[in-house]
C-alpha positions in Angstrom: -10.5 -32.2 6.9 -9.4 -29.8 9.4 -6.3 -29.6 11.2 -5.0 -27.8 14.2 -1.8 -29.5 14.2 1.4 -27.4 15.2 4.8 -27.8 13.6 6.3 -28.3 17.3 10.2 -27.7 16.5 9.6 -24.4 15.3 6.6 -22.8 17.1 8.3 -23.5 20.3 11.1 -21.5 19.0 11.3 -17.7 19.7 11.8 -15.3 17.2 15.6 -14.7 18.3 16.0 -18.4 18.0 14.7 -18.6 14.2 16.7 -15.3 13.4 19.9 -17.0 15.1 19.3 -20.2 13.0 18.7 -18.2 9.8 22.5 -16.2 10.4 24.5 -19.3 11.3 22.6 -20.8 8.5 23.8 -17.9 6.3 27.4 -18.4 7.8 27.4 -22.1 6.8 26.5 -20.6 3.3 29.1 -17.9 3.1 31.9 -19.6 4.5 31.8 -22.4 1.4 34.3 -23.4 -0.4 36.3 -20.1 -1.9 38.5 -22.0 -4.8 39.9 -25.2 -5.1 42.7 -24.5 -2.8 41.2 -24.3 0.4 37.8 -26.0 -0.3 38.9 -29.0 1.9 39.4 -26.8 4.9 36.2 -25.4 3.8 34.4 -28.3 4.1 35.7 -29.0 7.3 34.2 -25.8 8.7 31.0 -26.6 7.2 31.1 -29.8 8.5 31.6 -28.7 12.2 29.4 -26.1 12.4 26.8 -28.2 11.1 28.0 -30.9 14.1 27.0 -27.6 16.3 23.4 -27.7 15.3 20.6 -30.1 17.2 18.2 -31.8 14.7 15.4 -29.6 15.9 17.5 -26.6 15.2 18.3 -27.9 11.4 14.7 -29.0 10.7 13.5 -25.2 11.8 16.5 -23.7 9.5 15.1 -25.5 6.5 12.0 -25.2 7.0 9.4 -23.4 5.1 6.6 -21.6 6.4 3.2 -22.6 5.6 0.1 -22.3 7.3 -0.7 -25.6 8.0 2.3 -26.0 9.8 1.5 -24.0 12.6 -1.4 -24.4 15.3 -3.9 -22.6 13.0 -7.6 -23.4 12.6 -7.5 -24.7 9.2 -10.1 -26.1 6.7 -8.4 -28.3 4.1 -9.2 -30.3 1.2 -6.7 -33.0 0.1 -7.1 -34.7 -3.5 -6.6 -38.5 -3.8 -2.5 -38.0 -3.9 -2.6 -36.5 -0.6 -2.1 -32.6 -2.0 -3.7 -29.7 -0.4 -5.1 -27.9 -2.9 -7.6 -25.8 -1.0 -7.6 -24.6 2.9 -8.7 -21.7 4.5 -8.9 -20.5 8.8 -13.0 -20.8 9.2 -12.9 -18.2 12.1 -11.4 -15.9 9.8 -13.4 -16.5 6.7 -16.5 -16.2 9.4 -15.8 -13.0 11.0 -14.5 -11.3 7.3 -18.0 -12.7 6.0 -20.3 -11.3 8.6 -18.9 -8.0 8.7 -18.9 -7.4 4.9 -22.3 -9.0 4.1 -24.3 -7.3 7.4 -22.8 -3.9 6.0 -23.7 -4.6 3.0 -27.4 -5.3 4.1 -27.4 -2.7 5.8 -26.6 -0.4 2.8 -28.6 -2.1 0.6 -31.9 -2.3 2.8 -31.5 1.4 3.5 -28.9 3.1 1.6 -29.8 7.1 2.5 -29.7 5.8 5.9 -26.5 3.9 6.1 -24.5 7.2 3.6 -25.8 9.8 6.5 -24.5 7.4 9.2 -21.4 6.0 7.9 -20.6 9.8 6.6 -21.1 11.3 10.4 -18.9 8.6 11.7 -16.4 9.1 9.1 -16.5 13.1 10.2 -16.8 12.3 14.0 -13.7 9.8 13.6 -11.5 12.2 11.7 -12.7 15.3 14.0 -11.7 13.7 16.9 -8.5 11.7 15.5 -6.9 14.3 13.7 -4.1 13.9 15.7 -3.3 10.8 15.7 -3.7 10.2 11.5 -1.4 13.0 10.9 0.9 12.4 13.7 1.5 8.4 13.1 2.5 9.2 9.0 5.8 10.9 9.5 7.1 8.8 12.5 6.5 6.1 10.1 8.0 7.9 7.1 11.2 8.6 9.4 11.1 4.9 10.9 11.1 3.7 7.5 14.1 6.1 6.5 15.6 4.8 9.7 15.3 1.4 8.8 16.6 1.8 4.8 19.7 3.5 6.6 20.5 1.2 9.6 19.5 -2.1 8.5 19.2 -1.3 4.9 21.5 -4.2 3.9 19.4 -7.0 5.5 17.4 -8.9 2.9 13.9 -10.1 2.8 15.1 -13.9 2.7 19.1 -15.3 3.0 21.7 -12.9 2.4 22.7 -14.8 -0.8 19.4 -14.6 -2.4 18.6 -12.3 -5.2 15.5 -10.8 -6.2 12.8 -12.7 -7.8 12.1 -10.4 -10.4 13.5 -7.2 -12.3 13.7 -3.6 -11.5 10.9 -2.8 -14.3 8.1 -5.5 -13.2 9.4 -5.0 -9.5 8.2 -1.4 -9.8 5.2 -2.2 -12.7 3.6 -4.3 -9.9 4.3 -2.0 -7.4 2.9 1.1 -9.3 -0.4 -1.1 -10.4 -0.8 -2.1 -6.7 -0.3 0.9 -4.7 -1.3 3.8 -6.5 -2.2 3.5 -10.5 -5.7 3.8 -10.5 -5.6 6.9 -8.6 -3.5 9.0 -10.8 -5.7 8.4 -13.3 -9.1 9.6 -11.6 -6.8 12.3 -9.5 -4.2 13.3 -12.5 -6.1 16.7 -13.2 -8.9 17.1 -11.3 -7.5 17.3 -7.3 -4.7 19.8 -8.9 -7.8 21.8 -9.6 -9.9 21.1 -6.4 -7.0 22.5 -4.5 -7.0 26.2 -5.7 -10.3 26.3 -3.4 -11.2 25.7 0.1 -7.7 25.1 1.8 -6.2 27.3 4.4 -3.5 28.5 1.6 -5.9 29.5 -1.1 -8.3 31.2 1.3 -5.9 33.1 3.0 -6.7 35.8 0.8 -3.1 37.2 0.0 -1.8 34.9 -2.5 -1.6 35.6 -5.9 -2.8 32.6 -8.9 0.3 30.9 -9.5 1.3 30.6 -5.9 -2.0 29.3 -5.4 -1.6 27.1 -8.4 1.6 25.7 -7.2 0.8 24.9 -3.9 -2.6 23.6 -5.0 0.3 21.0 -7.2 2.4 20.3 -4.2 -0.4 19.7 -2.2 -1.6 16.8 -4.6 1.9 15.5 -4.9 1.9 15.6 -0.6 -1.0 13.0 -0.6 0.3 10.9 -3.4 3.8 11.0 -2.5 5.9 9.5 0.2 2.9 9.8 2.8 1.1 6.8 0.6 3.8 4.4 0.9 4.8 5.1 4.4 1.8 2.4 6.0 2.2 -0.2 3.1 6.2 -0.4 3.6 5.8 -1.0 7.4 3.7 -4.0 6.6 5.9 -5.0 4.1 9.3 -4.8 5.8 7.5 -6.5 9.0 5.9 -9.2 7.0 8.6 -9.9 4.6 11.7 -10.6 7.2 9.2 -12.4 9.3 7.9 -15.1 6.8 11.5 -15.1 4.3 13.6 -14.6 7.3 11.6 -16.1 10.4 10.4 -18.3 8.1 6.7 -17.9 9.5 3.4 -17.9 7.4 2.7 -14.7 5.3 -0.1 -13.3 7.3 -0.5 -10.0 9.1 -0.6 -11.9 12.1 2.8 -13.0 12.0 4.1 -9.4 12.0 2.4 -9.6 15.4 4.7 -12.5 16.9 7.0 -11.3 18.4 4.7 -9.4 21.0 1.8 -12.0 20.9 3.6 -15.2 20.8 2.1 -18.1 20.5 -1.1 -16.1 21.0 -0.4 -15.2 17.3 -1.9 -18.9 16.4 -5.2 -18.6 18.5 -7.9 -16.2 18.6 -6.0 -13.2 18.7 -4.3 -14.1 15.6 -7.7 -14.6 13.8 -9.1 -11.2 14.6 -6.4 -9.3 13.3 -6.7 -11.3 9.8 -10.2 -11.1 10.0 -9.7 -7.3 10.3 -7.0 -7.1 7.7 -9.7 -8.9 5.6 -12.4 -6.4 6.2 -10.2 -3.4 5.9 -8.6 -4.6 2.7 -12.3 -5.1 1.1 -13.4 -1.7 2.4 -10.3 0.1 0.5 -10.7 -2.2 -2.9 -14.5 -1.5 -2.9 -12.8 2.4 -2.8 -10.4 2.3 -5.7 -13.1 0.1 -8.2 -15.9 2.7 -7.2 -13.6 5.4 -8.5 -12.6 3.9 -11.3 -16.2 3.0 -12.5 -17.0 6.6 -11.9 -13.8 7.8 -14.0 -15.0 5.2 -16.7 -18.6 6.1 -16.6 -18.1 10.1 -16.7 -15.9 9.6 -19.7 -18.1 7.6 -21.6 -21.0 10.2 -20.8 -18.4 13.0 -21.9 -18.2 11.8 -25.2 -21.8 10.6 -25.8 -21.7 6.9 -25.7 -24.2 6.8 -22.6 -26.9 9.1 -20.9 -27.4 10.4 -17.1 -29.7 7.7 -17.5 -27.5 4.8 -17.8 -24.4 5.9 -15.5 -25.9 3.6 -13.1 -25.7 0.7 -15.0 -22.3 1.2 -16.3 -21.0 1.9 -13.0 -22.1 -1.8 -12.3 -21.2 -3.3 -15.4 -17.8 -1.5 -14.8 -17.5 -3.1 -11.3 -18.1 -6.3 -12.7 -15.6 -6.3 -15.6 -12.9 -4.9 -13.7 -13.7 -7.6 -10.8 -13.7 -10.8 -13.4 -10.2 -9.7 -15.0 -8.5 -9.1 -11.9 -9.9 -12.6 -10.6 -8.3 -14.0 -13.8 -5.0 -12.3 -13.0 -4.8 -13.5 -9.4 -6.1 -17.2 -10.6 -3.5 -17.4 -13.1 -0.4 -16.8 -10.9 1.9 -14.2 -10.2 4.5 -15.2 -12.7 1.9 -15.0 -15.4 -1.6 -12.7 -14.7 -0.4 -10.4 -11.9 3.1 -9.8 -13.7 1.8 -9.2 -17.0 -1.5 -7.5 -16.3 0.7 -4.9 -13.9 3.4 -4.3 -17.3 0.2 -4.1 -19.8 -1.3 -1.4 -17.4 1.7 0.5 -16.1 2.6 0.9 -19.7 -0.4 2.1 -21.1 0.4 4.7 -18.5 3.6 5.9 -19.9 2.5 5.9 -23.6 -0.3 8.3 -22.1 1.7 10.7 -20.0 4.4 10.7 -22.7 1.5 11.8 -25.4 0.5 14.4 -23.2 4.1 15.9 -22.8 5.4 15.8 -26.1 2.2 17.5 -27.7 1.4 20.1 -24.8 3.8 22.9 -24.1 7.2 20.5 -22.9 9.0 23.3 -21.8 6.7 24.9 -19.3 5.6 21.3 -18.0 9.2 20.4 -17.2 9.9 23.5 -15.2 6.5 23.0 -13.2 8.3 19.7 -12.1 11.4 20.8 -11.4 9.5 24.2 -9.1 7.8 21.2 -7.5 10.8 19.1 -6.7 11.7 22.4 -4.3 8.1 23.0 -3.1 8.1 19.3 -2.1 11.4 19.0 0.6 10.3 22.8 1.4 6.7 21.9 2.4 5.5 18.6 1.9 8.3 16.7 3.9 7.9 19.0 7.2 5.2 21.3 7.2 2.4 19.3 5.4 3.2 15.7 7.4 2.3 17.9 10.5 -0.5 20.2 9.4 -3.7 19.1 11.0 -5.0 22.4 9.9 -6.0 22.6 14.0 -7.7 26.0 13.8 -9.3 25.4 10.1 -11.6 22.6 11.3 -13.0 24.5 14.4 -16.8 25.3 13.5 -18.2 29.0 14.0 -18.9 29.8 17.6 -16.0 27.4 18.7 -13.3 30.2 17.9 -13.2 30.1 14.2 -11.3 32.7 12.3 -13.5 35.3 11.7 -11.5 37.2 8.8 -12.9 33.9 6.9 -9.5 33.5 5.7 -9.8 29.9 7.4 -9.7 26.5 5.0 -13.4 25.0 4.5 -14.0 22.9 8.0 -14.6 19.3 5.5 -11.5 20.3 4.0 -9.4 18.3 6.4 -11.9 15.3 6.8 -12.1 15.1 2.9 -9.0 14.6 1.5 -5.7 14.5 4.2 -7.4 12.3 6.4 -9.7 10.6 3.9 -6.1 9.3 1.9 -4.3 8.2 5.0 -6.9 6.1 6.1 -7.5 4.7 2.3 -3.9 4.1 2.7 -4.3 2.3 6.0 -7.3 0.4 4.9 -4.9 -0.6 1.8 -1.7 -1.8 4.3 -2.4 -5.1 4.8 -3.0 -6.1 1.4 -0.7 -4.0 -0.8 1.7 -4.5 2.6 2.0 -8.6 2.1 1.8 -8.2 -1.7 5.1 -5.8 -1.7 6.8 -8.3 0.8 5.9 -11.9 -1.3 7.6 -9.9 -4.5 9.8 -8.6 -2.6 11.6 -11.6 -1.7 15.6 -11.5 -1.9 15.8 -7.7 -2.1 17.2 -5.6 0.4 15.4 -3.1 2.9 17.2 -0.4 1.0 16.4 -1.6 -2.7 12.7 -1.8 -1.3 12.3 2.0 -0.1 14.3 3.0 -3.0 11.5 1.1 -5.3 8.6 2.2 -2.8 9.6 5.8 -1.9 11.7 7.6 -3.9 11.1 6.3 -7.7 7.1 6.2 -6.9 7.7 10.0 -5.9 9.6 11.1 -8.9 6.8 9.2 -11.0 4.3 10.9 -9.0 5.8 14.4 -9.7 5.8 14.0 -13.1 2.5 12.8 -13.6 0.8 15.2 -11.8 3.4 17.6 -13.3 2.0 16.6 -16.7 -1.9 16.6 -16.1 -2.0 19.1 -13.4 0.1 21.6 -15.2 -2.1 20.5 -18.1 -5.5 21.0 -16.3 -4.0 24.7 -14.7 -3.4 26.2 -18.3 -6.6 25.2 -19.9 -8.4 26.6 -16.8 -6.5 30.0 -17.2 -7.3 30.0 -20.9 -10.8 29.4 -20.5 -11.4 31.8 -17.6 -9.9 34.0 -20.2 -12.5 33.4 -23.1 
């Protein structure tokens, strides 16, 4: 059946209404009875200020947000008890389904074709919007930063809640959501791609370990805070509006408070179907490079032939696809929880191998250098390098000392991260606000910027510093 019905009480309600309900809701809480002493008087306050409220007013305060309580277009199946057990908004599910399958057609039908076009547009995009990639990362780094200082008390849900689960699979999920399967294709190899081609290694007056390090702190740059600045504004947004506005956890309801009740119409389904489409377009990223990391290893130690790659690339695909459906089908409690742990610590039994039995010493003061090369450069200087002169072709006024970075340099990895970042924000956004529930703005930047870039400085610590000394010695033989 489908239903369009609205929940009346509440989407009538502004957003300052619903926030003013949740705080004297939170007063009723906090003002309970104190001991046995004074819990009479206690209850008289409770009593009155619950006199204060209309019953429209206490039906939005304890209300939960679903989506079928709002004026959605909604598709829902009900079983003989009268439970919902499957809906979905058909515009959405449309528009998300005839954007993915007529570019896949496309690429299918004529693959050279659609790689040479979506390649130039991918060039022309960043060529022309340098600016504006670069430019919107640190004001939201600094707006997040604001936010953990000046509201960091506020919590994603009542003030009395607490946090749904612990530090270790609060972060496990975190790590396996935003970032894990990169360091494991990137761990050694960008270290390495960066002591080439950038406007520091070709300015031709650096020696090899300056190159070396920056080529390290310009890994950790992409991989650090700049990656969790687009997913935390989605998350902060998404999480106070559905556990503190109480309103359905969508990326449209980050929207209401400048859309309205257009957030409920058409307007509203375009930006999910975009969040859709977006989110696809980053996952179909991360699985491609993890069946190429897959495939390249098994070729590297003679399981399978450059005749087969193909094959295992798709078989790869699949594999991954069917265990991560499993995970999400069996609940967050249980698959996404448990899967994120298994992974995360399979992560630290490897990077812990490979610090113990390489040369410790030396890999420990590469992290350390880095820590200073990171607030030195990466924070300032690297969020604002558009490398404006670097990407200028020859005849346009390109350096002609050819001290200049590579003119792809830019378009291929700075810009080509932050918008894998941004295609990632809406899902890995709403995924760190639903486990986010009952944690505070400050506890979730602490978890989402500042342990993810210590993590991220020692892994790349490890396997870059790793990958740099093996290079040396073999450049040597």
């Amino acid at each position: 059946m489908v239903t369009n019905t609205a929940h009346t009480t509440v989407s009538s309600m502004t957003a300052e209404d619903l926030e003013a309900n949740a705080a004297a809701k939170n007063d009723v809480k906090a003002e309970g009875p104190a001991n046995d002493s004074s819990s009479e008087s206690a209850d008289d306050v409770v009593k009155e200020k619950k006199e204060k409220v209309t019953s429209d007013e206490a039906a939005a305060m304890e209300w939960e947000g679903n989506h079928e309580d709002f004026p959605m277009r909604t598709f829902q199946l009900v079983n003989a008890e009268g439970e919902i057990y499957f809906y979905l908004n058909p515009v959405v599910s449309a528009f998300g389904i005839l954007c993915l399958w007529g570019l896949s057609i496309w690429c299918m039908s004529d693959p050279e074709s659609a790689k040479d076009a979506l390649i130039q547009g991918r060039k022309n995009l960043s060529a022309m919007f340098t600016w504006f990639y670069v430019g919107t990362n640190p004001a939201f780094m600094f707006f997040i930063l604001f936010l953990a200082y000046r509201f960091g008390h506020i919590r994603l849900g009542p003030q009395d809640a607490t946090p749904e689960f612990t530090d270790y699979e609060y972060f496990a999920m975190l790590f396996s959501a935003g970032i894990g399967v990169g360091l494991f294709f990137y761990g050694v190899s960008e270290p390495l791609w960066h002591q080439s081609s950038h406007w520091f290694a070709e300015a031709g007056y650096h020696v090899q370990d300056e190159v070396d390090m920056f080529a390290l702190n310009l890994t950790v740059f992409h991989w650090g805070i700049t990656g969790w600045s687009q997913y935390l504004v989605v998350a902060i947004c998404a999480g106070l509006a559905s556990f503190r506005f109480k309103l359905p956890m969508t990326l449209r309801s980050c929207f209401y408070p400048l859309l309205g009740e257009y957030t409920w119409g058409w307007m509203g389904d375009i930006l999910d179907g975009f969040s859709m489409v977006a989110t696809v377009s980053g996952v179909c990223t991360s699985l491609g490079l993890g069946a190429y990391q897959l495939a390249a290893g098994l070729e590297r130690v003679g399981v399978i032939d450059d005749a087969s790659e193909t094959r295992v690339h798709v078989i790869s695909i699949w594999i991954i696809t069917l265990i991560a459906t499993a995970s999400v089908v069996s609940g967050l409690d249980v698959g996404i929880k448990l899967l994120s742990e298994f992974g995360f610590g399979l992560g630290i039994v490897l990077l812990w191998i490979c610090l113990v039995l390489d040369k410790t010493n030396y890999l420990l003061n590469l992290m350390v250098q880095e820590v200073g090369y990171y607030f030195q450069y990466s924070l300032l200087q690297l969020n604002f390098h558009t490398d404006a002169f670097g990407q200028l072709n020859d005849g346009e006024g390109r350096a002609v000392d050819d001290g200049a970075a590579a003119a792809w340099w830019m378009d291929a990895w700075t810009i080509f991260y932050i918008g894998w970042w941004v295609s990632w924000a809406a899902f890995v956004g709403l995924f760190i606000a639903r486990i986010s529930k009952g944690r505070t703005i400050a506890s979730i930047c602490f978890f989402s910027y500042l342990i993810p870039l210590a993590y991220t400085i020692v892994w790349f610590g490890t396997f870059g510093g790793i990958g740099f000394c093996q290079t040396r010695q073999a450049l040597v033989m």
